[in-house]
Residue frames as qw, qx, qy, qz and C-alpha x, y, z in Angstrom:
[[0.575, 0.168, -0.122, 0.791, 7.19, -7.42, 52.41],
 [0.184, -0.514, -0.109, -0.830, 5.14, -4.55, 53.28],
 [0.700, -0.670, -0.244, -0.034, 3.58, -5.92, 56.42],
 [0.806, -0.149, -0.160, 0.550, 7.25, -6.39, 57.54],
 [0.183, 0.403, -0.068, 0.894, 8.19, -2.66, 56.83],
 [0.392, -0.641, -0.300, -0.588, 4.92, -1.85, 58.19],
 [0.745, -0.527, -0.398, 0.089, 5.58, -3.77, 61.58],
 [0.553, 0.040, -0.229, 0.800, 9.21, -2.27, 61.55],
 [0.073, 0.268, -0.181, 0.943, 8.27, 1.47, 61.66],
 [0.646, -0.580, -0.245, -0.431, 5.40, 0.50, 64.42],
 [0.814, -0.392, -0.329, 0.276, 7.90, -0.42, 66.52],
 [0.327, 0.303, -0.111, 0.888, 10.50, 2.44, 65.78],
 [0.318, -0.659, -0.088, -0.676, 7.25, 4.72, 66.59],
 [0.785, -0.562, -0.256, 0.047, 6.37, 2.40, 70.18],
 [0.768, -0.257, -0.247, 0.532, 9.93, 2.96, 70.98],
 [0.047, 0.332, -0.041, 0.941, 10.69, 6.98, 69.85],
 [0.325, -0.685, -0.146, -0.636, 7.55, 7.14, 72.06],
 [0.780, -0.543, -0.138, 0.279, 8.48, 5.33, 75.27],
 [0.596, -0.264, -0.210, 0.729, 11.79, 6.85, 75.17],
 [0.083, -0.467, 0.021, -0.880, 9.74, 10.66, 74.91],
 [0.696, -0.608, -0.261, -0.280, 7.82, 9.36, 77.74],
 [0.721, -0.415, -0.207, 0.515, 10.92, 8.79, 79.88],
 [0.571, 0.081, -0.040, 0.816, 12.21, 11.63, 78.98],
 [0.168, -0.573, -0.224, -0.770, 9.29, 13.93, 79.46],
 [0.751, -0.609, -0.102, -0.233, 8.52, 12.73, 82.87],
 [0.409, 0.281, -0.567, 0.658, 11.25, 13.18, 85.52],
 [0.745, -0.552, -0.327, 0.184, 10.77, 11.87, 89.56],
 [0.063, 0.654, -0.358, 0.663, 12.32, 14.41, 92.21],
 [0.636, -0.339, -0.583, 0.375, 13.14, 12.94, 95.69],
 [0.380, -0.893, -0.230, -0.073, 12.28, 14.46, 98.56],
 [0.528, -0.779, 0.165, 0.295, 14.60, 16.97, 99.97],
 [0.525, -0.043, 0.502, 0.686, 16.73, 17.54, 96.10],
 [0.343, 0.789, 0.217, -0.460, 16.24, 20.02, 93.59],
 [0.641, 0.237, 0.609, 0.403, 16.88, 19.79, 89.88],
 [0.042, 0.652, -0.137, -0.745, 18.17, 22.75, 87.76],
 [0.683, 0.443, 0.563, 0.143, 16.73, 22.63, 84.00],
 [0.074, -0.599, 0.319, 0.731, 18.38, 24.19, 81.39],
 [0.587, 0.657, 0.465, -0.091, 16.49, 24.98, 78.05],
 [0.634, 0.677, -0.172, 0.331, 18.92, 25.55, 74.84],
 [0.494, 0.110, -0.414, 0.756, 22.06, 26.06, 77.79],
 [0.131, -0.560, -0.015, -0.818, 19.88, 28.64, 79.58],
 [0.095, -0.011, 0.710, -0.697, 18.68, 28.66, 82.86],
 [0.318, -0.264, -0.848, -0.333, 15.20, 27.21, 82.89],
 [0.567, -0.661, -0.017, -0.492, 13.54, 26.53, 86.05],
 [0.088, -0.286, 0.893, -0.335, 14.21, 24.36, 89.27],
 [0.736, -0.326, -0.508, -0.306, 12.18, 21.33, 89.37],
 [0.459, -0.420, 0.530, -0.576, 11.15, 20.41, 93.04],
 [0.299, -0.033, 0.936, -0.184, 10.22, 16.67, 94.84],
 [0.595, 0.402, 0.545, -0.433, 7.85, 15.03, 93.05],
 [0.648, 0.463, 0.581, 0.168, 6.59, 14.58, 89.47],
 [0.048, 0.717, -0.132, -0.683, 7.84, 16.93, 86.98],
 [0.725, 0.515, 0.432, 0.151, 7.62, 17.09, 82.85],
 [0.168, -0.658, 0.311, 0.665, 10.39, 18.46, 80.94],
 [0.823, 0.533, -0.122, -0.157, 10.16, 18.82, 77.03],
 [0.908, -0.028, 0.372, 0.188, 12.07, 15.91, 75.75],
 [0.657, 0.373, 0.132, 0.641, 15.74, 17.27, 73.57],
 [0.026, -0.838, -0.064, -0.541, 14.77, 20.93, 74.06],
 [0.532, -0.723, 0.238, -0.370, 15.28, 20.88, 78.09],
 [0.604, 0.439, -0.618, 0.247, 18.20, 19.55, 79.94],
 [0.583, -0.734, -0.219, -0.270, 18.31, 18.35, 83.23],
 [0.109, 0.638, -0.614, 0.451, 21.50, 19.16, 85.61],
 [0.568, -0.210, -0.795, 0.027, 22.36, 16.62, 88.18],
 [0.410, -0.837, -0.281, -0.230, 19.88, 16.96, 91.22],
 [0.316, 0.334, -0.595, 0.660, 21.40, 18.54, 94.67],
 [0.455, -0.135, -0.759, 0.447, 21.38, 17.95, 97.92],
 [0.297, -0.730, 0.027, -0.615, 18.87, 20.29, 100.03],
 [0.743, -0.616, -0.257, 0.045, 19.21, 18.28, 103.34],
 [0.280, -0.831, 0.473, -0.088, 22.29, 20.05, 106.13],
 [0.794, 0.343, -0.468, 0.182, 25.57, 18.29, 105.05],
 [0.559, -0.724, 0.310, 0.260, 28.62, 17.83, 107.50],
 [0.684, 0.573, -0.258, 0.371, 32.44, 18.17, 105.82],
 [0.483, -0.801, 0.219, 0.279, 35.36, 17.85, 107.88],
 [0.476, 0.841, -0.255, 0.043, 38.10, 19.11, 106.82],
 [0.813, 0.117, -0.273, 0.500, 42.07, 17.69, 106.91],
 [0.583, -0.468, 0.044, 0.663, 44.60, 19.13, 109.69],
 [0.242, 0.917, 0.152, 0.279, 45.23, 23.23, 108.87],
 [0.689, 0.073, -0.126, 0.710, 48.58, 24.38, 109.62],
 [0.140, -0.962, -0.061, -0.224, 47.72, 27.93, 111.70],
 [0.480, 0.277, -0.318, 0.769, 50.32, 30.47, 113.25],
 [0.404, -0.698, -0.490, 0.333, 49.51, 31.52, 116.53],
 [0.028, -0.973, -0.001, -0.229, 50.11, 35.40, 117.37],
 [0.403, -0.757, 0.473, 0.204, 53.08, 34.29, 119.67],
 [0.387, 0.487, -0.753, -0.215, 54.79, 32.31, 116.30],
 [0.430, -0.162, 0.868, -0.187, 53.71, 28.82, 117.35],
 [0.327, 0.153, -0.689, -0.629, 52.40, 26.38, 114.64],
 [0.530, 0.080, 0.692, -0.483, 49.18, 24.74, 115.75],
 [0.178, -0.066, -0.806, -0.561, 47.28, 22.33, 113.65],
 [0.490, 0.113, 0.396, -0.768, 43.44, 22.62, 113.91],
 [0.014, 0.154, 0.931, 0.332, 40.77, 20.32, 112.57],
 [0.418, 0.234, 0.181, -0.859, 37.16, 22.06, 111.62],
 [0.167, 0.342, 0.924, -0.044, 33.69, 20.49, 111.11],
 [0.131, 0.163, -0.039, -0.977, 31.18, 22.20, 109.16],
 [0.237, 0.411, 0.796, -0.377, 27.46, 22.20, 109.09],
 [0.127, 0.304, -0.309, -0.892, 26.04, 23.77, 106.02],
 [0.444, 0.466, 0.765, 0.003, 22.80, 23.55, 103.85],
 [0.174, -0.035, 0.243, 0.954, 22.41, 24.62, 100.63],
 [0.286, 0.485, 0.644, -0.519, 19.17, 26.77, 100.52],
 [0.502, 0.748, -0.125, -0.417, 19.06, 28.08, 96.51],
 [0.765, -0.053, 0.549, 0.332, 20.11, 25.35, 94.69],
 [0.499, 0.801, 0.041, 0.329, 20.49, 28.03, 90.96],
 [0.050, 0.902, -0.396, 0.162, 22.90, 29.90, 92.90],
 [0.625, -0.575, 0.521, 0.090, 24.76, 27.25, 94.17],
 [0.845, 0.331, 0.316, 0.278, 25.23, 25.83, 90.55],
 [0.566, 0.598, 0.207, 0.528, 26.16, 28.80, 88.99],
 [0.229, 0.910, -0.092, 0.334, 27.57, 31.09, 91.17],
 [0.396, -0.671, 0.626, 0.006, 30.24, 28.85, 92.47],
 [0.680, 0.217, -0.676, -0.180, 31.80, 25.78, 90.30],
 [0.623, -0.146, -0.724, 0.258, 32.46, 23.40, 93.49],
 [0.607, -0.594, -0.293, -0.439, 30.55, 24.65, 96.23],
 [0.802, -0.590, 0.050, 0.084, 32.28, 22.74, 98.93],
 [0.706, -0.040, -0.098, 0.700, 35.77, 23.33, 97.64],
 [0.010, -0.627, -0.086, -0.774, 34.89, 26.91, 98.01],
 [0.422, -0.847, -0.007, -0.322, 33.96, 26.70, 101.62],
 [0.870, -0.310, -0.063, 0.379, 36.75, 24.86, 102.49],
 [0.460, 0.453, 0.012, 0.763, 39.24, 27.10, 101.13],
 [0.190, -0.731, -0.051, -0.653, 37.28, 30.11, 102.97],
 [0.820, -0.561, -0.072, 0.089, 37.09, 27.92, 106.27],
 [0.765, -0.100, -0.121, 0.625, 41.12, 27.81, 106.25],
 [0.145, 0.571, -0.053, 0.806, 41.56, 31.72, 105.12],
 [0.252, -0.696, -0.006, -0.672, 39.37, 32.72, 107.99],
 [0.901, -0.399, -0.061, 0.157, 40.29, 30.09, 110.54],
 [0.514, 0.215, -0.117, 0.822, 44.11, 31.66, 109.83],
 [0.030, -0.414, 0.063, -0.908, 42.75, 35.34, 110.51],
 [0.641, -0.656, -0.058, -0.395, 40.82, 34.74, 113.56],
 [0.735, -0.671, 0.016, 0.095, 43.67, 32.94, 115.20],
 [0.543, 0.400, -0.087, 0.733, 46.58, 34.67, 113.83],
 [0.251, -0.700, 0.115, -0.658, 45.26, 37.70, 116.48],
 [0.649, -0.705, 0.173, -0.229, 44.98, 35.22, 119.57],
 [0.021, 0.549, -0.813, 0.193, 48.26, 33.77, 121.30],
 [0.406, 0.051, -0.897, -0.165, 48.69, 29.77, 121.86],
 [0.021, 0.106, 0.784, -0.611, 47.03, 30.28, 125.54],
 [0.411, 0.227, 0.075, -0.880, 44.17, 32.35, 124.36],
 [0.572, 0.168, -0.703, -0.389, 43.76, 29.71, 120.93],
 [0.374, -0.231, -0.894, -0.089, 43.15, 26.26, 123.18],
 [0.025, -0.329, -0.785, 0.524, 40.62, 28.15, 125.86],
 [0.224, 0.437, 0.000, -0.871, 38.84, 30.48, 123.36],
 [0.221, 0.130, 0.907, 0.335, 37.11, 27.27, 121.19],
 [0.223, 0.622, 0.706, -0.253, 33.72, 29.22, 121.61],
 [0.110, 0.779, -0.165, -0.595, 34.94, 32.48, 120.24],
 [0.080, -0.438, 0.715, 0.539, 36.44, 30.85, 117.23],
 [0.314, 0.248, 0.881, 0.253, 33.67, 29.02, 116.32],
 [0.047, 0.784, 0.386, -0.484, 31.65, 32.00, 116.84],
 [0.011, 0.718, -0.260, -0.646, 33.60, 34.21, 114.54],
 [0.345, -0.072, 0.891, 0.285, 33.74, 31.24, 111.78],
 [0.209, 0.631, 0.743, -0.078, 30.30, 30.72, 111.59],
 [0.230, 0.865, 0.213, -0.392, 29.56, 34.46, 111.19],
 [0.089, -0.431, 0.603, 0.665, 32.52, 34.95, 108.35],
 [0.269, 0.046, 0.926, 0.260, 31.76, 31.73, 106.47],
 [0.235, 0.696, 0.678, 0.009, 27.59, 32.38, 106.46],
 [0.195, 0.836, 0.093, -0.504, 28.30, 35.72, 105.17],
 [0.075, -0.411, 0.748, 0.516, 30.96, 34.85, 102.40],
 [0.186, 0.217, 0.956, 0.071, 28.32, 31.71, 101.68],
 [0.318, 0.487, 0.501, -0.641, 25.14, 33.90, 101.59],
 [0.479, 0.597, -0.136, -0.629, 25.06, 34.84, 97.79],
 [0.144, 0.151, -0.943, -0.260, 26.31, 30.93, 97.01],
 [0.629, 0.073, -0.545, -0.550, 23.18, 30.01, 98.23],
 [0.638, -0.008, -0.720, 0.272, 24.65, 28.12, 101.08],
 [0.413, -0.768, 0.210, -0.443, 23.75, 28.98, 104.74],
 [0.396, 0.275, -0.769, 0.419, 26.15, 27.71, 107.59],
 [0.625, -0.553, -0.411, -0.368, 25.01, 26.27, 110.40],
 [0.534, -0.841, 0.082, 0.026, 27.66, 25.69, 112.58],
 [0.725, 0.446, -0.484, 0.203, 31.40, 25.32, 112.68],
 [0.895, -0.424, 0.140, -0.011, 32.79, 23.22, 115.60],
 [0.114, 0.838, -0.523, 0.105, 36.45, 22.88, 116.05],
 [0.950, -0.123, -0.226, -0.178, 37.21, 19.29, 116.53],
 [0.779, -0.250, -0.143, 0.557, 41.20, 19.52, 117.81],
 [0.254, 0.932, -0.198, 0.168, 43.85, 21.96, 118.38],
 [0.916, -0.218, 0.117, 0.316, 47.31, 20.14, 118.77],
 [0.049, -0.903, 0.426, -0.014, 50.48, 22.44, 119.35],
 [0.258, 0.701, -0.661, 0.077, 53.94, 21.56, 118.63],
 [0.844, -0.259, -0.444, 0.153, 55.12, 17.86, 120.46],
 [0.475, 0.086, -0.522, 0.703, 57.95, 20.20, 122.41],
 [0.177, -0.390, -0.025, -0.903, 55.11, 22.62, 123.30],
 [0.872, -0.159, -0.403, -0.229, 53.19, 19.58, 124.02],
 [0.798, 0.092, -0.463, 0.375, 55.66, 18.78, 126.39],
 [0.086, 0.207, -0.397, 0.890, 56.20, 21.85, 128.28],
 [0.537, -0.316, -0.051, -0.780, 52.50, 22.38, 128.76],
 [0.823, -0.300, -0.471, -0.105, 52.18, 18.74, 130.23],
 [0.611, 0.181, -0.411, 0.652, 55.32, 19.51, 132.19],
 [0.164, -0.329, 0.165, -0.915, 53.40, 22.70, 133.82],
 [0.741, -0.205, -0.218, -0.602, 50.56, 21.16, 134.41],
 [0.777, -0.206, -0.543, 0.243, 52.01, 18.38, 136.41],
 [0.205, -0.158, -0.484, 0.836, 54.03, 20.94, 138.76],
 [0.296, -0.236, 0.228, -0.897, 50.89, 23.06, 138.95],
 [0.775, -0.345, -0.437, -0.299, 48.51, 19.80, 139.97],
 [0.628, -0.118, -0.570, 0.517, 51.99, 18.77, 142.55],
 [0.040, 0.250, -0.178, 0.951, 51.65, 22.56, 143.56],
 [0.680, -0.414, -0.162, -0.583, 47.61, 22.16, 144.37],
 [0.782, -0.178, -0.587, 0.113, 48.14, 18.39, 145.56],
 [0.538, 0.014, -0.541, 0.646, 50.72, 20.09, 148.39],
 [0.187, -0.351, 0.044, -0.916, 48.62, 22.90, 149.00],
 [0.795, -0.252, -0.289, -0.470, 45.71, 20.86, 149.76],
 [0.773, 0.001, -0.553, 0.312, 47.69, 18.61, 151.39],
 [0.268, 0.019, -0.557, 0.786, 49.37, 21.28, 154.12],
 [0.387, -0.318, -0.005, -0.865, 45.91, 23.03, 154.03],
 [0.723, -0.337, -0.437, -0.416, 44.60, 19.48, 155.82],
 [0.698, -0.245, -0.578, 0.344, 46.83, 18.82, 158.02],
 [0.164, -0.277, 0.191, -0.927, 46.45, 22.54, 159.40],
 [0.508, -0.409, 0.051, -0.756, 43.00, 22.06, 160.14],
 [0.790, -0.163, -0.592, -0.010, 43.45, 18.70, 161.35],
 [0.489, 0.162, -0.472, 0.716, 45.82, 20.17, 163.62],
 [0.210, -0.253, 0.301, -0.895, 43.49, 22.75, 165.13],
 [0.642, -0.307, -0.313, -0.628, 40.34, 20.82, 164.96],
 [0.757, 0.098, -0.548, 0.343, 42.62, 18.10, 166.87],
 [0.242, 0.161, -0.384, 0.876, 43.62, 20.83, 169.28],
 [0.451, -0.328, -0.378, -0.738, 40.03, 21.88, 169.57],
 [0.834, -0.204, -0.472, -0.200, 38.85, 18.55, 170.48],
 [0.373, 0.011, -0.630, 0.681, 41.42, 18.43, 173.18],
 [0.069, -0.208, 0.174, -0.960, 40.69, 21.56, 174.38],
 [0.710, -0.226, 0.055, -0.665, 36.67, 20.92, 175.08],
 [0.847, -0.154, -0.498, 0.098, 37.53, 17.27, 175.95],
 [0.351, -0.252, -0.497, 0.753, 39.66, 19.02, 179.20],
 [0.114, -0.264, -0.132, -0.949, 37.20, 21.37, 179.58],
 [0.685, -0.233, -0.323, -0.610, 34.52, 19.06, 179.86],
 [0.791, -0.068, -0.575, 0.198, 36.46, 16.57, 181.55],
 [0.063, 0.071, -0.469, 0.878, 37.26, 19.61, 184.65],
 [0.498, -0.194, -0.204, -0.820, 33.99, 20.73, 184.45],
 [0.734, -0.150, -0.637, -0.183, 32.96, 17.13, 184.71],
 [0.509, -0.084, -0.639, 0.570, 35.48, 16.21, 187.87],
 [0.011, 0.021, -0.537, 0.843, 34.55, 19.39, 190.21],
 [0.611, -0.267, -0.425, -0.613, 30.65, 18.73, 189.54],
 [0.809, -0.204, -0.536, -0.128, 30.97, 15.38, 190.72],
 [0.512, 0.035, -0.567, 0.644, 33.16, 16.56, 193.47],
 [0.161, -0.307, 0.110, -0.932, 30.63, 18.85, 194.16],
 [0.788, -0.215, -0.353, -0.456, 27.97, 16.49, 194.10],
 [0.556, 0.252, -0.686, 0.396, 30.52, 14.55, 196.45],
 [0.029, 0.080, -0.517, 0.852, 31.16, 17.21, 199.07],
 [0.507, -0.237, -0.071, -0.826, 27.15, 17.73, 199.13],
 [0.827, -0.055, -0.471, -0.301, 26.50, 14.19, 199.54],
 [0.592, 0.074, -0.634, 0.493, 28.97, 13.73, 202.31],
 [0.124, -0.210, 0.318, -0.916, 27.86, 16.96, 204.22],
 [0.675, -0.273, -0.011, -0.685, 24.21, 15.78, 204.00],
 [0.786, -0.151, -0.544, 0.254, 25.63, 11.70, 205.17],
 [0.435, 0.116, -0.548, 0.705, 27.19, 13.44, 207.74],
 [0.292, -0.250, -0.105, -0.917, 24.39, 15.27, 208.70],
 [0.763, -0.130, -0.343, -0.532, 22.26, 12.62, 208.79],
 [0.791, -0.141, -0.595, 0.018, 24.45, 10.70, 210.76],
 [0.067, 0.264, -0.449, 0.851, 25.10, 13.47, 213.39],
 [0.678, -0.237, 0.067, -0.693, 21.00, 13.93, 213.80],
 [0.913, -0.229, -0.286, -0.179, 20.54, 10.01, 214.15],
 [0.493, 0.081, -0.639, 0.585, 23.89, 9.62, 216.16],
 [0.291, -0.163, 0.407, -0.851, 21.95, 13.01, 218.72],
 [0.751, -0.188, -0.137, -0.618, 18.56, 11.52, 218.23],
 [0.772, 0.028, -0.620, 0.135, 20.23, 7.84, 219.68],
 [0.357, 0.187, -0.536, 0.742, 21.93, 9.76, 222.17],
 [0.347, -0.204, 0.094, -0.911, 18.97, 11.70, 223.14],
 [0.803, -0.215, -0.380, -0.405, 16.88, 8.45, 223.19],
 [0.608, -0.128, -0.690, 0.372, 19.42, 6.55, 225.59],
 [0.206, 0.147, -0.450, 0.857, 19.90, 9.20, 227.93],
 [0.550, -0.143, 0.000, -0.823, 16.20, 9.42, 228.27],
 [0.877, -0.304, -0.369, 0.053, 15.65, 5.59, 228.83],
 [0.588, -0.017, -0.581, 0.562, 18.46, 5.58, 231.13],
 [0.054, -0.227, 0.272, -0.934, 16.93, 8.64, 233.02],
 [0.641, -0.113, -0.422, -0.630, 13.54, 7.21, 232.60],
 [0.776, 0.027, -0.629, 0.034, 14.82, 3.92, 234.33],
 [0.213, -0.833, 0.339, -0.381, 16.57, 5.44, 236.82],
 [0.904, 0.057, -0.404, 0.129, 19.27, 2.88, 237.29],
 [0.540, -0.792, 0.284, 0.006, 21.78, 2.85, 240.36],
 [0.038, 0.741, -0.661, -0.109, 25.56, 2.70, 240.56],
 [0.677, -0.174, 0.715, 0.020, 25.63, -1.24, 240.81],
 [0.672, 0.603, 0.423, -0.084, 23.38, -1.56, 236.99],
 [0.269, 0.917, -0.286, -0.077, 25.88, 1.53, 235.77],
 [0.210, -0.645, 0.733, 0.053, 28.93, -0.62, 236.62],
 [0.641, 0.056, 0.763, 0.063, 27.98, -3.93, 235.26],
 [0.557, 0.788, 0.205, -0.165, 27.33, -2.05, 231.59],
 [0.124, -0.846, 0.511, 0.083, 30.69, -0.79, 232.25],
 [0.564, -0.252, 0.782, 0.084, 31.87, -4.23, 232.48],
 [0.673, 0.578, 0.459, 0.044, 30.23, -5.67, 229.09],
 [0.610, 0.787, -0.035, 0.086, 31.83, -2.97, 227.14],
 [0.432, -0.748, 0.479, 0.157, 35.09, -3.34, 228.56],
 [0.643, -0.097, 0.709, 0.273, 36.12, -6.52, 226.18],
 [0.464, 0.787, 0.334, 0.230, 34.48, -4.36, 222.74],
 [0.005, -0.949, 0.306, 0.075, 37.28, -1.56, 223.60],
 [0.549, -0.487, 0.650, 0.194, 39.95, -4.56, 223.69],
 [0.806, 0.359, 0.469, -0.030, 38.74, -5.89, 220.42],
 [0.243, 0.922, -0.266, -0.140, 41.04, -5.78, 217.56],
 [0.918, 0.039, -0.065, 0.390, 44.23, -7.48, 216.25],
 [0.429, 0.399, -0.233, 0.776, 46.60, -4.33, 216.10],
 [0.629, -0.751, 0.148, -0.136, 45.29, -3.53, 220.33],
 [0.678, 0.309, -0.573, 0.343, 48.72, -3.93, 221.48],
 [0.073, 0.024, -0.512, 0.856, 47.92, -1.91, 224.66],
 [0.466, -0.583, -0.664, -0.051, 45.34, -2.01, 226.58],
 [0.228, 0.250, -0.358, 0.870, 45.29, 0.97, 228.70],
 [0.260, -0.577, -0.774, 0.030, 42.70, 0.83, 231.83],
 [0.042, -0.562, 0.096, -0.821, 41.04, 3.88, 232.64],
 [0.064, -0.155, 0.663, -0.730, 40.98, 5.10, 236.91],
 [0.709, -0.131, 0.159, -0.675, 36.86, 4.61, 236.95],
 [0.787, 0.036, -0.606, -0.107, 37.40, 0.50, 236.53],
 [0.306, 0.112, -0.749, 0.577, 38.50, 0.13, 239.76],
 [0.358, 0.132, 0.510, -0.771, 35.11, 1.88, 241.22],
 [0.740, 0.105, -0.317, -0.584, 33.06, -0.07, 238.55],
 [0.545, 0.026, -0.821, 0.166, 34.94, -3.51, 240.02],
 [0.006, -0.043, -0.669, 0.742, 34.05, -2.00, 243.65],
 [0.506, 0.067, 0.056, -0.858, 30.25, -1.40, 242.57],
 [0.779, 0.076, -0.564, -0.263, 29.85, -4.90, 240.38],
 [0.406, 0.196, -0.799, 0.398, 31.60, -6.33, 243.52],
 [0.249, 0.171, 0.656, -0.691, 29.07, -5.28, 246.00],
 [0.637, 0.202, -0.268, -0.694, 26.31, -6.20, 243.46],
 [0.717, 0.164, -0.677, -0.025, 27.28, -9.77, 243.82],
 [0.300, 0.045, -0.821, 0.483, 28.41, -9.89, 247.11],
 [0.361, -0.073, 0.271, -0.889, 25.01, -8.59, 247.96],
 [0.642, 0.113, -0.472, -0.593, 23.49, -11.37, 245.87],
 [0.628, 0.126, -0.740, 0.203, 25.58, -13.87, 247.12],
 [0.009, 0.127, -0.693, 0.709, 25.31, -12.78, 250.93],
 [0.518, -0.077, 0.222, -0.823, 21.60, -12.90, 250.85],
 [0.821, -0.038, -0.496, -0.279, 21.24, -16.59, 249.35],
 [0.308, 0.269, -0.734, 0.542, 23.60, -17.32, 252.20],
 [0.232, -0.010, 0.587, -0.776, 21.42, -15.71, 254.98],
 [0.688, 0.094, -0.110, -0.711, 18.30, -16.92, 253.31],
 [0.686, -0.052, -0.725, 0.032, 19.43, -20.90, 253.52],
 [0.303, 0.158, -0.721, 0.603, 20.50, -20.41, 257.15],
 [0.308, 0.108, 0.633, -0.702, 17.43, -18.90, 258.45],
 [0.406, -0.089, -0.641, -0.645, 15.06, -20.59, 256.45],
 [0.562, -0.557, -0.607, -0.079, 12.77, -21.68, 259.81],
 [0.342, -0.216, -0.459, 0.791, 13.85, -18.79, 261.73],
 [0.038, 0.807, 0.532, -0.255, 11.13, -15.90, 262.67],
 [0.355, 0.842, 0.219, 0.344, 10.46, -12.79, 260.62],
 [0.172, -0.983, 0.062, -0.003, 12.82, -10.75, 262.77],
 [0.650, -0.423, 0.441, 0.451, 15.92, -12.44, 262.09],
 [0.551, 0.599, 0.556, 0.167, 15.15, -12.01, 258.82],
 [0.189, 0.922, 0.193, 0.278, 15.43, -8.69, 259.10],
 [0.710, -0.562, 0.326, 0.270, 18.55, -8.89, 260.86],
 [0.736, 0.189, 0.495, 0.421, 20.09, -11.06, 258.06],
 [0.417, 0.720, 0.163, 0.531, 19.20, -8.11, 255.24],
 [0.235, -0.948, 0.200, 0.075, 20.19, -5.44, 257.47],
 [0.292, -0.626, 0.507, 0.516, 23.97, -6.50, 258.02],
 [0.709, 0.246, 0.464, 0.471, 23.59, -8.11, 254.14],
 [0.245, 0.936, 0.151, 0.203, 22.28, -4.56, 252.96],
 [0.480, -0.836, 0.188, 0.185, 25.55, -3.06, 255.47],
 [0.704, -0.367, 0.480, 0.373, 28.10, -5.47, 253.89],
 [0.535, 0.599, 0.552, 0.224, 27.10, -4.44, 250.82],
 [0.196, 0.974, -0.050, 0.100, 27.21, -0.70, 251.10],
 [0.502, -0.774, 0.247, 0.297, 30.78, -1.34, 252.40],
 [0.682, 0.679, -0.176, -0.206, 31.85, -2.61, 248.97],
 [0.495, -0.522, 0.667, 0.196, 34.43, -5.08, 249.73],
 [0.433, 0.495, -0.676, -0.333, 35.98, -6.24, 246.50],
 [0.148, -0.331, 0.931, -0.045, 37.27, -9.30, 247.99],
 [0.600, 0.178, 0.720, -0.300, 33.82, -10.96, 247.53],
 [0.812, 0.363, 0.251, -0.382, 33.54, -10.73, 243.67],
 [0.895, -0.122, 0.407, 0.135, 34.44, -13.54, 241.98],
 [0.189, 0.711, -0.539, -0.411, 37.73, -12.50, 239.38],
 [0.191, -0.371, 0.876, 0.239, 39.02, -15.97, 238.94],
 [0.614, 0.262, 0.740, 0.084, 36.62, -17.22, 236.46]]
C-alpha cells in the first residue's frame, strides 16, 4: 500500500515539475514582443528567442506584432469646403515600435488610429473644395501621415504611410463631372481637329506653291537650254551650209567649167524643184530658155561632129578641119532646133 502512495506522489512531483518547466521557459518568435507582468505590475518585455519567467509569480500578456501592419479602413463620409459629401477610403501603414506603450497607453491600438485617421482626414479636407480634394491626393496623404505619426508617437506606434485608395463624389456630381469632361475632350477633339486641317491647308498650299515654282523655273531652263541648243544647231548649220558653199564655188572655179557644163546641171535640177505632191504650179524661170539654147548646142555639137566624122572618114586632114570648123560655127550659133525634146 505504501509503494502505491509512494508511486502516486512521484508522479504528482514528475508532473508539478514538467508543468514548472513549461511554464518557466517561454519561446518568442521573431519579430513579437511579450509584455510580463509580475503580481499585475509591469515587469519586463521579453524579446525573440528563449526566455524564463518565474512560474505563478509572472504573467505573460499576449505577444504583439512588431512587423509594419496595413489596415484599411471602411468608406468615411467627408464634407468638402464647397458642402459636397465625398466618401474616401484610407490605407494605413503603421508599426508598432514600443510594444509597453502600446499595451498600456492605449486599450485597442488600432481602433484608436482609426478613429484619429477619420477626425483628421475630416479636417484636412473640410478646408479644400471638391476640385482641390480629387487633384490634391499627395497633399492629403502628406498631412495624414504627419497628424497621425504625431498623435501615434507616445502609443508607441510610428506611421508609415497613409495612401488614399478612392475618392467618389455624389452619383449627380458624378454625372456632371463626366458630362464636362466629355464637352471639354469634344472641345479639344474639334480644336485639334480645325488646328489640322489649317495646316493641312497651308502646307497643301505650300506644296503647290514650290511645285509651280519649280515647275516655271523648270520650263524656262529647258527653254533656255532649247533656245541655246537651236542657236548653236543653227550655227552649225550656217558654218557647214558656208563651208559647202565655199567648197563648191571653189571646185566649180577650180574646174573652170563653160556655159554648155553650167546648163546641163541646170537641167538635172530642174525635175528636184518639181518634186512634190502639193507642186500644183510649176513656174519656169526666164534663164531656162538660155540653159535649153546652151544644152542644145552641147548636143548639136556632139551630134554634128559624129556626123562629119562618119562622112569623112577617108578624107585628108584638111577636110577635117573644115568639118570642125563649120561644126565648131554651128554650134556657137546655138540653134535649139537640134536638141532632142521629144524623148
Amino acid at each position: 500500500m505504501s509503494a502505491i502512495v509512494t508511486a502516486v506522489l512521484a508522479l504528482i512531483v514528475v508532473a508539478l515539475a514538467g508543468f514548472i518547466v513549461v511554464k518557466t521557459i517561454r519561446v518568442v518568435p521573431q519579430a513579437m514582443a511579450g509584455i510580463v507582468e509580475r503580481f499585475g505590475r509591469y515587469h519586463r518585455t521579453l524579446h525573440a528567442g528563449l526566455n524564463i519567467v518565474v512560474p505563478v509569480v509572472d504573467r505573460l500578456r499576449p505577444l504583439i506584432d512588431l512587423r509594419e501592419q496595413v489596415v484599411s479602413f471602411p468608406p468615411q463620409p467627408v464634407i468638402t469646403k464647397d458642402n459636397l459629401v465625398v466618401s474616401i477610403d484610407t490605407v494605413i501603414y503603421f508599426q508598432v515600435t514600443d510594444a509597453k506603450a502600446a499595451t498600456y497607453e492605449v486599450a485597442n491600438f488600432i481602433t484608436a488610429v482609426e478613429q484619429l485617421t477619420v477626425t483628421t482626414l475630416r479636417n484636412v479636407v473640410g478646408g479644400m473644395d471638391l476640385e482641390t480634394t480629387l487633384t490634391s491626393r499627395d497633399q492629403i496623404n502628406h498631412e495624414l501621415r504627419r497628424e497621425l505619426d504625431e498623435a501615434t508617437g507616445k502609443w508607441g506606434i510610428r506611421v508609415g504611410r497613409v495612401e488614399l485608395k478612392a475618392i467618389e463624389p455624389p452619383p449627380s456630381i458624378q454625372d456632371s463631372m463626366e458630362k464636362q469632361m466629355r464637352a471639354e475632350r469634344d472641345k479639344r477633339a474639334a480644336i485639334l481637329t480645325a488646328e489640322g486641317s489649317k495646316q493641312s491647308a497651308i502646307l497643301t498650299a505650300e506644296g503647290e506653291k514650290q511645285a509651280a515654282v519649280l515647275r516655271a523655273r523648270g520650263e524656262a531652263e529647258a527653254a533656255v537650254v532649247r533656245a541655246n541648243a537651236d542657236a548653236e544647231a543653227k550655227a552649225a548649220r550656217a558654218s557647214g551650209e558656208a563651208r559647202a558653199i565655199t567648197t563648191v564655188f571653189k571646185a566649180i572655179h577650180d574646174g573652170n567649167p563653160d556655159q554648155r557644163l553650167l546648163a546641163y546641171q541646170y537641167l538635172q535640177t530642174l525635175p528636184q524643184i518639181a518634186q512634190g505632191d502639193s507642186n500644183k504650179l510649176w513656174i519656169v524661170p526666164s534663164e531656162v530658155g538660155k540653159a535649153l539654147e546652151g544644152l542644145g548646142g552641147l548636143f548639136g555639137a556632139i551630134t554634128g561632129g559624129q556626123a562629119v566624122a562618119g562622112e569623112s572618114a577617108g578624107s585628108a586632114s584638111g577636110d577635117g578641119t573644115g568639118t570642125m570648123a563649120a561644126a565648131e560655127q554651128e554650134s556657137g550659133a546655138g540653134s535649139v532646133k537640134r536638141f532632142p525634146l521629144g524623148s
